[in-house]
N, C-alpha and C positions, 0 to 999 in steps of 0.2 A: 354711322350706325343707323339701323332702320328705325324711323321713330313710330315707340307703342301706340296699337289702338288702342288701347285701355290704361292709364296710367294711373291707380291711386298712391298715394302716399299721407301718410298718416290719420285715418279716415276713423272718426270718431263720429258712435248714432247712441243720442238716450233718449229716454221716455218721461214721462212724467216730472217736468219740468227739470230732468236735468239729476233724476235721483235714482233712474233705472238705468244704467250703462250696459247696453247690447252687444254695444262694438268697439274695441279698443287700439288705436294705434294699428289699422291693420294697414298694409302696405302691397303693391304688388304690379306688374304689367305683365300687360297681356299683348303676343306677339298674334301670328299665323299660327296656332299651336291651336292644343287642346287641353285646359289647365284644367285640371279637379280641385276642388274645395270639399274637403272630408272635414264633418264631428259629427258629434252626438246633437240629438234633439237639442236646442236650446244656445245652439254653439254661436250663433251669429250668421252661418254661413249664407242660407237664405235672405234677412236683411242686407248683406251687402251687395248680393244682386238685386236686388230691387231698389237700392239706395241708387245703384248705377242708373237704374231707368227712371228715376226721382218718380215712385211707386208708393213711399210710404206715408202713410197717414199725417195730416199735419201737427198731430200730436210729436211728430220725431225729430230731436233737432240734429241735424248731420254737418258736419265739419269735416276737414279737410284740408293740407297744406298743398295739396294740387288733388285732381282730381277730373281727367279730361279724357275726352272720348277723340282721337286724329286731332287733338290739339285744343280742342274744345273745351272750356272750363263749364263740365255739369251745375256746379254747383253755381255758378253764374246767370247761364243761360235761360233764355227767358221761356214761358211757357211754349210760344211759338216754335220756339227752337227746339223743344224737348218733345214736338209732335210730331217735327219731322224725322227726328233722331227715332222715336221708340216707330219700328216695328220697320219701317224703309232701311235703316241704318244698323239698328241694334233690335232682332228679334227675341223675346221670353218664349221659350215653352214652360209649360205648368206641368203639374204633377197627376192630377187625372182631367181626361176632357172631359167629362160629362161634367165635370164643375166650368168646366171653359168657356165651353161651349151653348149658345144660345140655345134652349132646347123647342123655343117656336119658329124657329127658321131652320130651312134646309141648310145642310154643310154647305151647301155648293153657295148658296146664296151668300152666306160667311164668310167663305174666303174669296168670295167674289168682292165683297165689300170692302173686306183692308185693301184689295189691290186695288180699287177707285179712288181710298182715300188716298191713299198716296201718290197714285196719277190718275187725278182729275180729269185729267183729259180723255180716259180712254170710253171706248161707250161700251154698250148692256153685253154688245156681242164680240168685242172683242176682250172684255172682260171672262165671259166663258169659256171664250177659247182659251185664256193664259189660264184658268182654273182646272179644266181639262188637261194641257198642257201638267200642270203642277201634280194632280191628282195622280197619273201615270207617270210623272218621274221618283212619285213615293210609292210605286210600283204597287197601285190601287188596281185591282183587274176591275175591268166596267166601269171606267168613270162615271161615264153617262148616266150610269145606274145610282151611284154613290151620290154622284152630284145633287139628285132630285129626293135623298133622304134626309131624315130628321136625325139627332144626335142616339136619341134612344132604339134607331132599328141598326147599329152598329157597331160592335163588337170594343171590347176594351186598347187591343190590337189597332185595327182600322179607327178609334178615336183618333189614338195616339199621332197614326199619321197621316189622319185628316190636320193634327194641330199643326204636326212640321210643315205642312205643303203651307199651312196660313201661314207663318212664321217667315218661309222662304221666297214666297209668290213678288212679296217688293224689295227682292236680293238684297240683304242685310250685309255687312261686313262680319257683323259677330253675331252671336245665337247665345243665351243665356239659358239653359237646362235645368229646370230646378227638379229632380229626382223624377227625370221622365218614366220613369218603366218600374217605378216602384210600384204601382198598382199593377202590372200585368204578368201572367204567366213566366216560367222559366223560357220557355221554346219561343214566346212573341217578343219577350225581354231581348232576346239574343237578334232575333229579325230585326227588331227597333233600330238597334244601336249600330248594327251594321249596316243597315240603311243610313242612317244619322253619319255614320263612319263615313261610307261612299259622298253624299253629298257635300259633308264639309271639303275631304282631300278636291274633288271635284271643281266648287265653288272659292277653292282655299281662304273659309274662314277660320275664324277665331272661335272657339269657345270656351265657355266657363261652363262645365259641369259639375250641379253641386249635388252632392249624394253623402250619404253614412258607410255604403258597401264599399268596404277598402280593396277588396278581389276586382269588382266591377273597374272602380278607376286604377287599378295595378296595370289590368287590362289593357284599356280604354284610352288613357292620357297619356299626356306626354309629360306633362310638370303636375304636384300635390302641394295644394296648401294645407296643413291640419289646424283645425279651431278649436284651441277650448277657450272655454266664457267668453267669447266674443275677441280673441285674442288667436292670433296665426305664431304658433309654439316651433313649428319645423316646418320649410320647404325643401321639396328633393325632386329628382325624378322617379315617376313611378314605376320605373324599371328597378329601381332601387330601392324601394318601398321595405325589404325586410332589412336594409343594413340603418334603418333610424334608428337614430340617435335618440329621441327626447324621450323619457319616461311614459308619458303619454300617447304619445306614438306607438311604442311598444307594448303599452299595454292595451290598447285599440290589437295589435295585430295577436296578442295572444289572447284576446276575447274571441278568436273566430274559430267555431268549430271545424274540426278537422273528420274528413269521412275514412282517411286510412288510418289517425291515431287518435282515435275518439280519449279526450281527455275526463276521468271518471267524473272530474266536476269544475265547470270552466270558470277560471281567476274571475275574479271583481277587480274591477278600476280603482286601484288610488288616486288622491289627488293635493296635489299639494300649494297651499296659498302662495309661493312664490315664484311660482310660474308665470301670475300675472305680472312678474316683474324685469323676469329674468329677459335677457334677448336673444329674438328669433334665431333657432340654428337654422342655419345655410343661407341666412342673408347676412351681407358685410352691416355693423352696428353702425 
């Protein structure tokens, strides 16, 4: 068996010394695929991408029974090792660039820089050219043009995938997504992802796509983890997405308004305390 890029198993993160629990027992690997991570605001899903890229504040204490990146134990490795890992190895995109993004430096100059730091070697001008390069394979018309701008003369759209080319330019294995295209339009939303789509089959990475839109990852991915309180309740494929099982699950997919059967007034979520106890359907206990 091919062994996972991403391997967690039993990954626990709290806050305040240990009295805020974000993340509980969540579990999971991650092949060549494209796994979605769906909940609600608060669900955890977000921290456990950023636990992977050891992102979060040193206020979070995070545990783990394994937890390794091609074999690598994250939670081990030393800061050195987690330099070369985040953005060579394993790239984040964020959720809007203008927060990303440096707003006193040109794009070009930006993604020129991550591709130095990770190879040192290369110089002023051939770093251009690999940005150039990258800029038109996020099918940017006018690099040239793009290149020599500041974050605020371009478009919510053209952020977005000014941030993928930075994320891709020092070829990653995996790509961590945290709700790319929730700030952009319906019509840029859809170019995004298809883009994003094209280069992963391409580059055949891995990613973690974490989003709330259950349509989008139904779409989108190939395997769903669903999160409540900080806990992974069901995993499925998301071709399968309407035959879940867990309460929770189902009531996420009948919160979603319907444009051919507008329901006169759409259900509330229940929630019940032994969820956090019960175990995960569609993984062996």
């Amino acid at each position: 068996m091919t062994e996972p890029l991403i391997d967690v198993r039993n990954m626990e993160i709290s806050f305040a010394h240990g009295f805020v629990k974000a993340v509980r027992g969540v579990s999971f690997q991650l092949g060549r695929e494209k796994l979605g991570i769906v909940g609600e605001s608060g669900s955890g899903k977000s921290t456990v991408g950023r636990a992977i890229m050891r992102l979060l504040p040193p206020t979070a204490k995070v545990t783990a029974d394994r937890m390794t990146f091609k074999g690598t134990d994250i939670l081990a490795a030393s800061e050195k090792q987690m330099m070369d890992i985040r953005g060579k190895q394993i790239g984040l995109i964020l959720q809007d660039p203008k927060y990303s993004l440096n707003p006193v430096m040109r794009v070009g100059e930006q993604i020129a820089e991550t591709y130095r730091l990770h190879y040192p070697k290369a110089g002023k001008k051939a770093a251009e050219k690999k940005v150039l390069e990258m800029l038109e394979a996020v099918k940017i018309r006018d690099p040239q043009r793009v290149f020599r701008l500041y974050p605020h003369e371009v478009s919510g759209g053209m952020g977005q995938r000014i941030m993928i080319a930075m994320m891709l330019i020092a070829e990653p294995e995996v790509l961590i997504a945290d709700e790319p295209t929730s700030a952009l339009d319906v019509t840029v939303r859809l170019d995004v992802l298809a883009l994003l789509d094209e280069l992963i089959a391409r580059r055949n990475l891995g990613l973690i796509f974490i989003s709330h839109d259950l349509n989008l990852i139904r779409k989108f991915c190939d395997r769903v983890l669903i999160m409540y309180a900080g806990r992974v309740v069901e995993v499925l494929k998301a071709s399968e997405l309407d035959n879940a099982q867990h309460p929770y699950t189902q009531g996420l997919l009948a919160s979603l308004p319907s444009i051919e059967n507008p329901p006169a007034r759409l259900p509330t979520l229940t929630r019940d305390p032994s969820w956090l106890t019960q175990p995960t359907i569609g993984v062996p206990s």
